[in-house]
N, C-alpha and C positions, 0 to 999 in steps of 0.2 A: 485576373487574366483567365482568358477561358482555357479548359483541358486541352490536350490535342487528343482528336480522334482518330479511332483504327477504323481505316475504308479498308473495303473489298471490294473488288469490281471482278464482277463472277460472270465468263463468259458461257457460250452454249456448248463447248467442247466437252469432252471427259471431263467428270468432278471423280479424283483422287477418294477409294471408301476411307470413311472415318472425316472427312473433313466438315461436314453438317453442321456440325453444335459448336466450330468455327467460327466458321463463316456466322452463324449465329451470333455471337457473342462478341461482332463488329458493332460499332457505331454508327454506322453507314456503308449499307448494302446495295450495290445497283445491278442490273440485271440487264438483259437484251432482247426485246423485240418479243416474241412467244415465251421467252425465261424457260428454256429448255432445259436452265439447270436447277428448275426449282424441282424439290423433293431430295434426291441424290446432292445436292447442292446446298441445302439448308431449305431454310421457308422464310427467313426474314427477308425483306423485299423493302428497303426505304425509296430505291427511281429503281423505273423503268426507264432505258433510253433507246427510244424507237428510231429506224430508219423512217424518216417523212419525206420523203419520195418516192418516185417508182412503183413497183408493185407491191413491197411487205405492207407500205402503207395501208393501202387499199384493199388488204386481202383482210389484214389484222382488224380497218373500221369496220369492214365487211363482216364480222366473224361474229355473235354475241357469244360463244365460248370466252374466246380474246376478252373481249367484254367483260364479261361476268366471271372471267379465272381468277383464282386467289391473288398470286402476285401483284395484278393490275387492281383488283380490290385495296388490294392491302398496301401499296406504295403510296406515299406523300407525293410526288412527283412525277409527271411525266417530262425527260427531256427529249426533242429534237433534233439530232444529231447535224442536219445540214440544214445551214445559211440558206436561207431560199434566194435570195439574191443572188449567192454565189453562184447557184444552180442552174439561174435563169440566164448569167453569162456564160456559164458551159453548155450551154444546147446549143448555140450553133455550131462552135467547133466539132462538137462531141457527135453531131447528126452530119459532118464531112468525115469523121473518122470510123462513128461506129453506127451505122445506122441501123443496126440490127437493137440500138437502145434508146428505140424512138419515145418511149415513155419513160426513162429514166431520171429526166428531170422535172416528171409533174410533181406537181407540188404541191402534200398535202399537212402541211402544218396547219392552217387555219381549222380543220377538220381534226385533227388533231387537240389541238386549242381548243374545241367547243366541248368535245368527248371530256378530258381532265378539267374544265371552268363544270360543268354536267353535275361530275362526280363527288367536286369541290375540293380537288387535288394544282397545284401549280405546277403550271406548265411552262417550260422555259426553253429560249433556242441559243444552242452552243453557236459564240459568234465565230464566224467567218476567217476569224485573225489565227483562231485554233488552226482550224483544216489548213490554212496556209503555211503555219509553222510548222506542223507536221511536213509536209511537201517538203519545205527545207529540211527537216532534220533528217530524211530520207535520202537526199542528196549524196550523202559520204555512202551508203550504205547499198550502191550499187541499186536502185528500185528497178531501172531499164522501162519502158513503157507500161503503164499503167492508167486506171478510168481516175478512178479513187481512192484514200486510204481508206480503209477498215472502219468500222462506224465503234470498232473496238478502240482502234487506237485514239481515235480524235479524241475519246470519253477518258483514255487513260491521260493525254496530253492536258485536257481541259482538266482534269483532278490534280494534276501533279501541278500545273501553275498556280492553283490555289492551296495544296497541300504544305507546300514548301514555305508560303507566307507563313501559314499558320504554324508550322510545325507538327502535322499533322502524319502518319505514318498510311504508307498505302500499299498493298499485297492484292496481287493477281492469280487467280487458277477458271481454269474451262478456256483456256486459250491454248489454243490448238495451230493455231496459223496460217490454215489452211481453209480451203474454200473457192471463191469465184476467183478466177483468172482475172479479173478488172482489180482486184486489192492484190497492193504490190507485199504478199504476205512475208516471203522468203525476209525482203531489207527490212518489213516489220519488227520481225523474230529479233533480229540483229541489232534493228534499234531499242526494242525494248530490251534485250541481253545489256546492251550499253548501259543504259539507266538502272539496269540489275548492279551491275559491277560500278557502277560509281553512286551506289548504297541511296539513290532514290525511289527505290520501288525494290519490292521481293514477288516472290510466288511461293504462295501455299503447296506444297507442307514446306517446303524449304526452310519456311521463317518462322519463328515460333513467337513472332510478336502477338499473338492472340492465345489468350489459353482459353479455352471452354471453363463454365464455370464448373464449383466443385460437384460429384454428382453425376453431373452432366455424362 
């Protein structure tokens, strides 16, 4: 039977001093889009999981820093955060309600997919049934209008449904909950609070399910 492993899913918010050698001393480390919280954050990098729509996309292909930065060096995997199907059934509603995010649903996975197939990293896209079950799980939680969830939370969603098979332990820090006005962050906060208190998920330092090795 295989071990269960310690994830961290390390956002681009504040990283907590001292938490480095952590976060390090996880199993599996994923990071977000520019990995804002690499250095302060630790340096281990197993995924990057990119927004692949819109602009981060396009700024990020655009970029050989992006490119050629440590973390995206150094991870096994790029994931995709958005279903591009789903995407392409949200532009027309989305271009009657918000036309000010006429680009919001282009879609650059495929571009994406070539850069990590390139690198000789696997590249994978978070299915569509994620993002939708988030939206429900949001429901209780007061969201009130909103574009999208968080490309945080889908990733926390999409870990916990497989964590939990495995038996696998999973802690969060660099979440902050705050940001663009289209992520419904506030019922975020409250949904992952939820899944704090019914012992599915922690946040770093809170849980001391990782200790740094000795030394360290």
């Amino acid at each position: 039977m295989a071990r269960a492993q310690q994830i961290v899913i390390v956002g681009n918010g504040e990283i907590e001093p001292g938490l480095a050698p952590v976060i390090d001393a996880a199993d599996l480390v994923i990071r977000f889009n520019e990995c804002r919280s690499f250095g302060a954050g630790g340096t281990r990098t197993d995924v990057v999981a990119v927004c692949n729509t819109g602009r981060p996309p396009l700024m990020m292909l655009s970029s050989p820093e992006w490119r050629a930065s440590q973390p995206v060096n150094d991870c096994r995997e790029i994931w995709s955060v958005r279903d591009p199907e789903k995407f392409r059934e949200l532009r027309p509603a989305l271009m009657a309600t918000h036309p000010e995010l006429a680009d919001f649903c282009d879609d650059y996975t495929d571009a994406l997919a070539a850069f990590a197939n390139d690198a000789g990293k696997t590249h994978a896209v978070i299915d569509r049934s994620v993002h939708e079950a988030v939206d429900a799980a949001l429901v209780p939680f007061d969201p009130g209008d909103y574009v999208v969830p968080s490309s945080g939370m889908v990733v926390v969603a999409s870990i916990l449904a497989q964590a939990e098979e495995a038996g696998d332990a999973v802690a969060l820090t660099g979440f902050s909950h705050e940001g663009w006005d289209g992520h419904p962050f506030a019922a975020e906060r409250r949904l992952v609070d939820s899944y704090i208190a019914a012992g599915r998920l922690s946040r770093l330092p809170q849980t001391n399910f990782i200790s740094p090795p000795e030394g360290a």
